[in-house]
Kinemage of the C-alpha trace (Angstrom):
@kinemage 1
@onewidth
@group {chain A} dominant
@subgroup {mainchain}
@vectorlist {calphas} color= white
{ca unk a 1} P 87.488 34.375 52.489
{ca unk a 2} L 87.588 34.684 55.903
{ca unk a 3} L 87.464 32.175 58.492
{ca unk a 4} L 84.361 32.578 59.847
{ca unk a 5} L 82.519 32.920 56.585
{ca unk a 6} L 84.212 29.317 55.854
{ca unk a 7} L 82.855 27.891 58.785
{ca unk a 8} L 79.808 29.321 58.111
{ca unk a 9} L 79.432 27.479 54.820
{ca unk a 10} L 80.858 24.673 56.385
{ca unk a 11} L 77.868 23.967 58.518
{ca unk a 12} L 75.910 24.834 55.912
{ca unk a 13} L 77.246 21.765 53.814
{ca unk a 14} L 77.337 19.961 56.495
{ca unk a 15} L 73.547 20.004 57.016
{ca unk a 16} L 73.005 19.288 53.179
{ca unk a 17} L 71.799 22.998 51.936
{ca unk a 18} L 71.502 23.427 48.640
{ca unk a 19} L 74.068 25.479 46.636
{ca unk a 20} L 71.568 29.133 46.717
{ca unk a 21} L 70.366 28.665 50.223
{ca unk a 22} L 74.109 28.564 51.064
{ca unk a 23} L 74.857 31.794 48.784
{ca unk a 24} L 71.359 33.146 49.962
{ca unk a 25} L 72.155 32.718 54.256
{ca unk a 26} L 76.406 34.004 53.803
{ca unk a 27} L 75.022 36.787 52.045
{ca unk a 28} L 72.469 37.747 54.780
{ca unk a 29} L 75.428 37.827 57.158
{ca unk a 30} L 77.379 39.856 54.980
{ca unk a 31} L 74.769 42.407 54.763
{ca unk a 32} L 74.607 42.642 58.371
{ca unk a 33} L 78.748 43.314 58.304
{ca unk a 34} L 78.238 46.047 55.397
{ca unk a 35} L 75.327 47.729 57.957
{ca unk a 36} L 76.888 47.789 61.201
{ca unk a 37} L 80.992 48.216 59.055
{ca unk a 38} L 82.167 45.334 61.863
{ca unk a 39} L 82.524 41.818 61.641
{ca unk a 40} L 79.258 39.817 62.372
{ca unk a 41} L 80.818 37.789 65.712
{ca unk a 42} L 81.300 40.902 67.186
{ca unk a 43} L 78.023 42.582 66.783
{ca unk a 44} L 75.314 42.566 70.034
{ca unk a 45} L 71.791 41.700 70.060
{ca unk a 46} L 70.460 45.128 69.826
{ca unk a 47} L 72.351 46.266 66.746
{ca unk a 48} L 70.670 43.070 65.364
{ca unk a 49} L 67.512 44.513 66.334
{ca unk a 50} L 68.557 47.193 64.865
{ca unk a 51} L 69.313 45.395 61.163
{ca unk a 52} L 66.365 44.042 60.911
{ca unk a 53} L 64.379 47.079 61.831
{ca unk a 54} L 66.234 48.851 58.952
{ca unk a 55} L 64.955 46.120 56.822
{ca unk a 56} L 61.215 46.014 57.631
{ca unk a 57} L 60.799 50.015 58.459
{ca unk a 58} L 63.381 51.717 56.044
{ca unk a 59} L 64.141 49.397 53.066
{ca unk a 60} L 60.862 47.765 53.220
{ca unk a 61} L 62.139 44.741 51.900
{ca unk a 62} L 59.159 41.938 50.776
{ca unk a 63} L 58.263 39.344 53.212
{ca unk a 64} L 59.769 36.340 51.504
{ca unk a 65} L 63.148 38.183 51.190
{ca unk a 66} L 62.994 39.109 55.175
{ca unk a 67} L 62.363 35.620 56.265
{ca unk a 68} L 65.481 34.205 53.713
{ca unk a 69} L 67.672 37.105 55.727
{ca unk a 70} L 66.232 36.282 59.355
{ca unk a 71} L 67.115 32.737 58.117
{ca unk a 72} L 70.027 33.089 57.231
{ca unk a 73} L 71.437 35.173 60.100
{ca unk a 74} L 69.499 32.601 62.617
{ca unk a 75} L 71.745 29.753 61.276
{ca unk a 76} L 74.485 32.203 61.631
{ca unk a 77} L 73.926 32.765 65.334
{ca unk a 78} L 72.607 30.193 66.526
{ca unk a 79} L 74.577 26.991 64.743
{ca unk a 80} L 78.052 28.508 63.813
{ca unk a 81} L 78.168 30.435 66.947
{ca unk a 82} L 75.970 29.038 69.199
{ca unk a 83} L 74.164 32.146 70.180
{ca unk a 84} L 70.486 31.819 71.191
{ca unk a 85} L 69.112 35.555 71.027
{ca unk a 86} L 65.290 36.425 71.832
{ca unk a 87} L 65.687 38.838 68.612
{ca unk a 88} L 65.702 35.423 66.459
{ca unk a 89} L 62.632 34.479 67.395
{ca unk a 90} L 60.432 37.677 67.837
{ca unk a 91} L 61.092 39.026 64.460
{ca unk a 92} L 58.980 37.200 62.144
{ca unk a 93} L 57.476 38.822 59.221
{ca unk a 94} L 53.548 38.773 58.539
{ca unk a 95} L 52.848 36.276 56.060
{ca unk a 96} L 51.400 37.527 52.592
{ca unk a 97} L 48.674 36.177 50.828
{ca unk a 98} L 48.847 36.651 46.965
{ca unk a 99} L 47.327 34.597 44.225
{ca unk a 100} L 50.134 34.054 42.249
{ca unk a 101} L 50.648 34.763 38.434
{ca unk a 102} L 50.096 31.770 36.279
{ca unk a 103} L 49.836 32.233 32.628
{ca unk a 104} L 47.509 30.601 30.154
{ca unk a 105} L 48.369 27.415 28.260
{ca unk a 106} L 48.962 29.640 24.872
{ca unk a 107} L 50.524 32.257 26.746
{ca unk a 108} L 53.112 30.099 27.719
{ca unk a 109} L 54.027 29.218 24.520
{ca unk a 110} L 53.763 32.224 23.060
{ca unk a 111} L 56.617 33.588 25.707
{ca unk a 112} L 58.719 30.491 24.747
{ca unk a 113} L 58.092 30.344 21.359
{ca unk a 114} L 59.829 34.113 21.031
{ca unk a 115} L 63.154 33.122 22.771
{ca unk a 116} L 65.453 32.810 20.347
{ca unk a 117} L 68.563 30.972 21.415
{ca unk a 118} L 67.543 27.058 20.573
{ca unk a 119} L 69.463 25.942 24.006
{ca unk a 120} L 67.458 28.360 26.195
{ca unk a 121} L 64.028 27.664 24.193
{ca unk a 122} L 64.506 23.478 24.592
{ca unk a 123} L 65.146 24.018 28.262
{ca unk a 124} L 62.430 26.241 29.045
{ca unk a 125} L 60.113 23.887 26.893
{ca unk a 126} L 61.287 20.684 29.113
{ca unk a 127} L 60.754 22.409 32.475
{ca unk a 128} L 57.000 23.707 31.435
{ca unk a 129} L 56.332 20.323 30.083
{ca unk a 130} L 57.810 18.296 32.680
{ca unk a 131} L 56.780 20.525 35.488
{ca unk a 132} L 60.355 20.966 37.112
{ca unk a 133} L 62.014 23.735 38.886
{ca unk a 134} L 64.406 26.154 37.312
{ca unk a 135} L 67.704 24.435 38.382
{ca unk a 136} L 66.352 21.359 37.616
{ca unk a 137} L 66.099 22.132 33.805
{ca unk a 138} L 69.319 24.090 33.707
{ca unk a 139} L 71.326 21.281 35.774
{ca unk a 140} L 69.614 18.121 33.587
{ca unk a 141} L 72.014 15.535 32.840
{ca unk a 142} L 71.639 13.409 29.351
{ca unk a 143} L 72.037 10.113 31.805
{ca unk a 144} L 68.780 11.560 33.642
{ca unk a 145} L 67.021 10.963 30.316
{ca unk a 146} L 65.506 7.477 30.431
{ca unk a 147} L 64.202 7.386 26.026
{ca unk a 148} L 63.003 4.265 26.602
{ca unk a 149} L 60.185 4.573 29.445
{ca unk a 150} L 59.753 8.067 28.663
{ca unk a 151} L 61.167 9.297 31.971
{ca unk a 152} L 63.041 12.077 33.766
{ca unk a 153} L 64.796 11.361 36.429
{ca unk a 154} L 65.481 14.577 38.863
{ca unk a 155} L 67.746 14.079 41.238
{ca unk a 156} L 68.439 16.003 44.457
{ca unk a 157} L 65.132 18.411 44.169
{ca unk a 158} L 63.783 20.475 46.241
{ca unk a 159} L 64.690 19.267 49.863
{ca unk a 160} L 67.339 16.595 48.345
{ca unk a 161} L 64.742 14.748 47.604
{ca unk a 162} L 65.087 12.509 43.787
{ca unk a 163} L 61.799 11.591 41.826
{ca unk a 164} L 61.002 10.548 38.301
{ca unk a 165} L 58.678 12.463 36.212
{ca unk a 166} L 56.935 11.881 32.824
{ca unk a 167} L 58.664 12.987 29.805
{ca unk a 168} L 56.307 13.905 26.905
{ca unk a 169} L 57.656 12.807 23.606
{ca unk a 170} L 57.740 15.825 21.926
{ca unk a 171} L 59.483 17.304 24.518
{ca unk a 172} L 62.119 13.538 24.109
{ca unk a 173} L 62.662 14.840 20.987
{ca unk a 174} L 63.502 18.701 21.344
{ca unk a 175} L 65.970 17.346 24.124
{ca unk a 176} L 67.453 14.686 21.332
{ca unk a 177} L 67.769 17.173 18.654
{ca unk a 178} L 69.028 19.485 20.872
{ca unk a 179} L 72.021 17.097 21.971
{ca unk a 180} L 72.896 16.337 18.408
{ca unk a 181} L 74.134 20.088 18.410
{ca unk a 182} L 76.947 19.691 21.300
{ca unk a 183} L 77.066 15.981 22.204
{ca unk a 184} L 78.261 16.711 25.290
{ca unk a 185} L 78.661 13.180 27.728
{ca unk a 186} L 77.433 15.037 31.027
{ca unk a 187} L 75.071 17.710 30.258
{ca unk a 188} L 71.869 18.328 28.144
{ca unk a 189} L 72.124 21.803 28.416
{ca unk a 190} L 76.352 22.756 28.526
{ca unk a 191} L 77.557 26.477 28.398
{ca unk a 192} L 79.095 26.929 25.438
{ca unk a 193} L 82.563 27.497 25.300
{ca unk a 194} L 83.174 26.768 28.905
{ca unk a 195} L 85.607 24.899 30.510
{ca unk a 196} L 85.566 22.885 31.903
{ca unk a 197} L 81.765 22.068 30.868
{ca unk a 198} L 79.294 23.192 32.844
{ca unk a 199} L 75.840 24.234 32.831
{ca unk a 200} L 73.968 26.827 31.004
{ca unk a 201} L 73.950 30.095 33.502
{ca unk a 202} L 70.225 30.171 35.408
{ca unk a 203} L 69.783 34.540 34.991
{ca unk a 204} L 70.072 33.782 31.148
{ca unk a 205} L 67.195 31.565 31.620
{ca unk a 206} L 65.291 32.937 34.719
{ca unk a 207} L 63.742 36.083 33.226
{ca unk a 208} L 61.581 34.268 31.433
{ca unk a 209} L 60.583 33.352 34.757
{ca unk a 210} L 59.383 29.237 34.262
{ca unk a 211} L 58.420 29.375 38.077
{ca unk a 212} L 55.256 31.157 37.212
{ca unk a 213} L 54.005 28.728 34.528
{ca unk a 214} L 51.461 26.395 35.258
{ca unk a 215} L 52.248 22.590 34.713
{ca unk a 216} L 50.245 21.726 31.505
{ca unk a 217} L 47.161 18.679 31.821
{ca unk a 218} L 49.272 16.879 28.173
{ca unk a 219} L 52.010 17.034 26.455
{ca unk a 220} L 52.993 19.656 24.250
């Protein structure tokens, strides 16, 4: 790792991004090194310019993932190396306006109902009945789980913010018979056969894609 890709992150931290939106911004910046084949200090404004005209014009890259890479190369410039460049702020990408894809309540259950590995199933059930974000399922601890009030509690969510959500009981139960098979201390939903233990890996999860399903009215 270079230097200046550590101080990169370092700010990053620093200013309390999440995990992706750190992976999401250094890769930006290495995209723009692959591009140009020089390091990203030592590139001008105008081959910036250039970048993200190659993005918009000849990759035609969607509008959310333009505004994570003008993002992430802003922070680059502008807070690890304090660089204020017109580019930055002229280049901002039409916004679009889709209706996004929510499934019906059966559909939903049909889709979870066919994965077949119990770990994956139980955590996609818990996030579509508890309404939380992929990493928030994946990353749940079993000292999150308050049994008693019939509680989640999420910590560090979107924006570092924590909150406590409702926990149906028969989702209380999935999660208890799904601890009985690892009884692992930290997580509800371990990797198996890691070590040391750590969560279930998100892309094993994500194509199922729970950030399209509607938060259910009741519990399942």
């Amino acid at each position: 790792m270079t230097a200046l890709r550590q101080r990169m992150i370092e700010d990053l931290r620093l200013r309390g991004y999440a995990d992706r939106t750190v992976e999401a911004y250094v890769s930006a910046v290495a995209r723009l090194a692959r591009f140009h084949h020089a390091s990203p200090d030592c590139l001008n404004e105008e081959q910036l310019r250039a970048y993200l005209l190659h993005l918009t014009t000849t990759r035609r890259i969607t509008s959310s993932s333009f505004t994570v890479a003008l993002s992430g190369l802003r922070f680059f410039y502008e807070q690890t190396l304090k660089r204020r460049w017109t580019i930055l702020d002229a280049a901002r990408p039409k916004r679009e306006k889709k209706l996004p894809v929510v499934l019906s309540r059966d559909e939903v259950w049909r889709v979870i109902a066919a994965v077949r590995t119990p770990a994956y199933r139980v955590c996609l059930t818990t996030i579509y009945a508890c309404g939380l974000r992929l990493m928030e399922g994946i990353q749940l601890q079993v000292a999150d789980v308050d049994s008693a009030r019939s509680l989640l509690h999420i910590h560090r969510g979107k924006g570092g913010i924590d909150r406590v959500v409702p926990l149906p009981h028969a989702a209380l139960t999935d999660l208890r018979a799904h601890w009985r098979t690892h009884r692992n201390l930290r997580w509800m939903f371990p990797a198996p056969h890691r070590r040391p233990p750590r969560p279930i890996h998100d892309p094993a999860v994500g194509p199922i894609g729970p950030s399209s399903l509607q938060k259910p009215s009741s519990s399942p």
